[in-house]
Residue frames relative to the residue before (quaternion, step in Angstrom):
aa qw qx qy qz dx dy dz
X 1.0000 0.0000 0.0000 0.0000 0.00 0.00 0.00
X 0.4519 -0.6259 0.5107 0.3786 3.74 -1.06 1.02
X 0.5201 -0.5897 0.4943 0.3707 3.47 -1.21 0.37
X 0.8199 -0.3765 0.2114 0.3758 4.15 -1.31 0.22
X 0.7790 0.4074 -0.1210 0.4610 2.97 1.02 -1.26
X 0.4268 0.5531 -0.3688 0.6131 3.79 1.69 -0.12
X 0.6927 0.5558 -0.2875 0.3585 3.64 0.74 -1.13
X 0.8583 0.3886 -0.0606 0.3298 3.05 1.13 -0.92
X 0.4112 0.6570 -0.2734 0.5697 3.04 2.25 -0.36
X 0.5341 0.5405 -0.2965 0.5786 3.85 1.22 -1.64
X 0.7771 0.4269 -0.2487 0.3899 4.16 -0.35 -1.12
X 0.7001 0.4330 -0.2290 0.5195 3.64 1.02 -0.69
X 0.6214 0.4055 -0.4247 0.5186 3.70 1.47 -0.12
X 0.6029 0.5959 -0.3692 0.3811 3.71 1.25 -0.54
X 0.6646 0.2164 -0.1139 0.7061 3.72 1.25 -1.35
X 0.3956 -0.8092 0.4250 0.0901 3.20 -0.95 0.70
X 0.5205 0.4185 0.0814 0.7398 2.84 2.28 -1.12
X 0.7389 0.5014 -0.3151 0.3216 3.22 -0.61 1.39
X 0.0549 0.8576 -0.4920 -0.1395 3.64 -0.18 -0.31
X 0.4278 -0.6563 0.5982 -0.1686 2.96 -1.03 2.40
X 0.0637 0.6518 -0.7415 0.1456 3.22 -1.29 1.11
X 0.2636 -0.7257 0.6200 0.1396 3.58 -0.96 1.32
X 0.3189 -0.6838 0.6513 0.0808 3.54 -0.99 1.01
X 0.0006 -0.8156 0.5627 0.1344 4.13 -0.11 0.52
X 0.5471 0.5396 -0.5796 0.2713 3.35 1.04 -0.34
X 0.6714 0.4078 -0.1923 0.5882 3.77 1.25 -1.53
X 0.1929 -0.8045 0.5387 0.1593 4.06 0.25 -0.12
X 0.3854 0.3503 -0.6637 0.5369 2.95 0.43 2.29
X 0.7726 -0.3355 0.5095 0.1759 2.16 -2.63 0.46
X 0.0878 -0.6557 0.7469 0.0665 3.86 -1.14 0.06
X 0.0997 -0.8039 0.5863 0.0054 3.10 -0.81 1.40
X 0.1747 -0.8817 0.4333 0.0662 3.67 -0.08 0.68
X 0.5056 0.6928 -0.4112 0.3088 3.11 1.23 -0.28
X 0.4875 -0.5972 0.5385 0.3401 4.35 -0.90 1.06
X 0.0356 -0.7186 0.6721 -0.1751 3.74 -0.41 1.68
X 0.1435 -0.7069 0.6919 0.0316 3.69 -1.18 1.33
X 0.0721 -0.7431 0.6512 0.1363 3.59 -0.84 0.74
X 0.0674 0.7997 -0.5953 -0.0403 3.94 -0.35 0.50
X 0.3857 -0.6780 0.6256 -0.0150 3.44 -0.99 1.58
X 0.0502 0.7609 -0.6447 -0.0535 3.56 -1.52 0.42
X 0.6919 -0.4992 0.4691 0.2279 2.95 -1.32 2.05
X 0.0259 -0.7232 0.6862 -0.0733 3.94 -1.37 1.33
X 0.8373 -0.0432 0.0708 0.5404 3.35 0.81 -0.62
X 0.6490 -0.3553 0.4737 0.4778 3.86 -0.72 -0.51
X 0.8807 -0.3287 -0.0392 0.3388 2.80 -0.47 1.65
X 0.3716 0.5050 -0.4021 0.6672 3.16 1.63 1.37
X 0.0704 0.7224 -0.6721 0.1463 3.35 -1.52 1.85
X 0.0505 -0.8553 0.5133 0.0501 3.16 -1.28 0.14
X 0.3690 -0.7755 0.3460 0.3778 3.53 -0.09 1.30
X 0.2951 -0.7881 0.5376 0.0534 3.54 -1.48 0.63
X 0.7480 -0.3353 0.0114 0.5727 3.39 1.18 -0.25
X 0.4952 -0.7556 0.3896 0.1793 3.65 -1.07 0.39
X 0.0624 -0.7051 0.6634 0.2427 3.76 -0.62 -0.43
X 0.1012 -0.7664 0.6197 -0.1353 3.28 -1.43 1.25
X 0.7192 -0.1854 0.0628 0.6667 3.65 -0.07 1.30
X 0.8943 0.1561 0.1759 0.3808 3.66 0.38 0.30
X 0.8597 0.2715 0.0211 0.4321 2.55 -0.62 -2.12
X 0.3893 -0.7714 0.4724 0.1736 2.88 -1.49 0.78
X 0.1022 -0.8370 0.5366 0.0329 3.98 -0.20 1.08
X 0.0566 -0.6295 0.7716 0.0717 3.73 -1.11 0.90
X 0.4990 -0.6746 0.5376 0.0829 3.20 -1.96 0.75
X 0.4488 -0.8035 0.3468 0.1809 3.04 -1.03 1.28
X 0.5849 -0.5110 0.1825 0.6028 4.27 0.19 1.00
X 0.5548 0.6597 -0.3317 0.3834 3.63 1.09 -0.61
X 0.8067 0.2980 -0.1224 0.4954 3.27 0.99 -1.01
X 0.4290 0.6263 -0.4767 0.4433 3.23 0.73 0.22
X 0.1656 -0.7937 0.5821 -0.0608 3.22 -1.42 1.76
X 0.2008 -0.7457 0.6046 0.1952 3.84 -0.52 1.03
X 0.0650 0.7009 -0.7033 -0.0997 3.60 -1.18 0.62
X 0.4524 -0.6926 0.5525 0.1025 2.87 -1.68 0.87
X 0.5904 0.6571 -0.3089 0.3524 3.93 -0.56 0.82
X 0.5675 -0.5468 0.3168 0.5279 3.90 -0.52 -0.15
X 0.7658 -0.1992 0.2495 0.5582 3.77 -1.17 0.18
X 0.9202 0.2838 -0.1402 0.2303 3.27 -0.31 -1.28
X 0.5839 0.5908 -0.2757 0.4837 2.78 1.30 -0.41
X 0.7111 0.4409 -0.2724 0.4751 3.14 1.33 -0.99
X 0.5057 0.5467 -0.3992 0.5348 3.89 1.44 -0.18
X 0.5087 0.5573 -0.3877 0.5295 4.13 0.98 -0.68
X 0.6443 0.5751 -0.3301 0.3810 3.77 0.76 -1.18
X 0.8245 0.4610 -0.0877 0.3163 2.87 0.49 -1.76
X 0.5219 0.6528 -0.2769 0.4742 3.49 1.70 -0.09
X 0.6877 0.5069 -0.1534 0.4967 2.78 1.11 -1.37
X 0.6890 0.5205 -0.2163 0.4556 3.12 1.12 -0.55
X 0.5589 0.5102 -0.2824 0.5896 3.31 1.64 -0.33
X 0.8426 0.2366 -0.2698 0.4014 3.81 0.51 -0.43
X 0.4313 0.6201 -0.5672 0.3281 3.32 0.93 1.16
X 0.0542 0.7659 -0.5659 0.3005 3.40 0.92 1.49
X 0.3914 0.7443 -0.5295 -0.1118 3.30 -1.48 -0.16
X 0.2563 -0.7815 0.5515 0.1395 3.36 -0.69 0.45
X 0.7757 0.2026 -0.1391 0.5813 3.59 -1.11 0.98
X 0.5896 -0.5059 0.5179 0.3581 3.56 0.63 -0.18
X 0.7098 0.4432 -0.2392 0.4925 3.15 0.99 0.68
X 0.4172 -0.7555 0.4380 0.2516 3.45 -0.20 1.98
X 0.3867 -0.5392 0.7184 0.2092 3.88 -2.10 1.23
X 0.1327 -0.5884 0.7919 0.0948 3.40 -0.99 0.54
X 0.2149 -0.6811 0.6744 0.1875 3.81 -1.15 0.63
X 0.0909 -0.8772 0.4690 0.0473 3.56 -0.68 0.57
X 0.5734 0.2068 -0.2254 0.7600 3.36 2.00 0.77
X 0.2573 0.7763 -0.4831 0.3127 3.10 0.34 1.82
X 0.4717 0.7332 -0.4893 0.0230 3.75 -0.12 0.54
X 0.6104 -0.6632 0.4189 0.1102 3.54 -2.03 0.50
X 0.0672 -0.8985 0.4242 0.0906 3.29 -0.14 0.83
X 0.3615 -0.6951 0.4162 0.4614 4.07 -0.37 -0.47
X 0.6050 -0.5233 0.4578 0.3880 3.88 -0.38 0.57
X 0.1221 -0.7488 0.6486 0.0608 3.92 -0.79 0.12
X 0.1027 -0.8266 0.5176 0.1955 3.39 -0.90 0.14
């Protein structure tokens, strides 16, 4: 295994944007970077995420990525997180640790 600071030099040339901290006791990533996930209401208790903010920057999703969850708001904002930190790089799971969900407004 590369040592922490190999880990993290290697992840910061892959994402450019972001800030990554290798954890060796738990071997994951820590993503720190301020990550908006915003979802929009389709039906009764039926959402689907639509686009994101990341450090910033604004990101919309391509028809590919787009995820429908099923359930009430929150639950359906719990989804989408989870669904956002099944990243990993190297074989090794991103945990986002400044992650939150919002509903879309119009």
């Amino acid at each position: 295994m590369k040592n922490k600071k190999e880990l993290e030099k290697l992840i910061q040339e892959k994402f450019k944007v972001g800030q990554f901290e290798f954890d060796e006791k738990n071997e994951i990533f820590i993503n720190k970077t301020e990550i908006e996930l915003y979802l929009s209401k389709i039906a009764e208790n039926k959402y689907c995420s639509s686009y994101y903010y990341y450090d910033g920057y604004e990101i919309y999703l391509s028809e590919s990525e787009i995820e429908e969850y099923n359930g009430n708001e929150e639950i359906c904002k719990s989804k989408a997180i989870e669904s956002f930190n099944k990243k990993e790089f190297m074989s090794y799971p991103i945990l986002c640790s400044n992650i939150k969900c919002y509903i879309h407004k119009d």
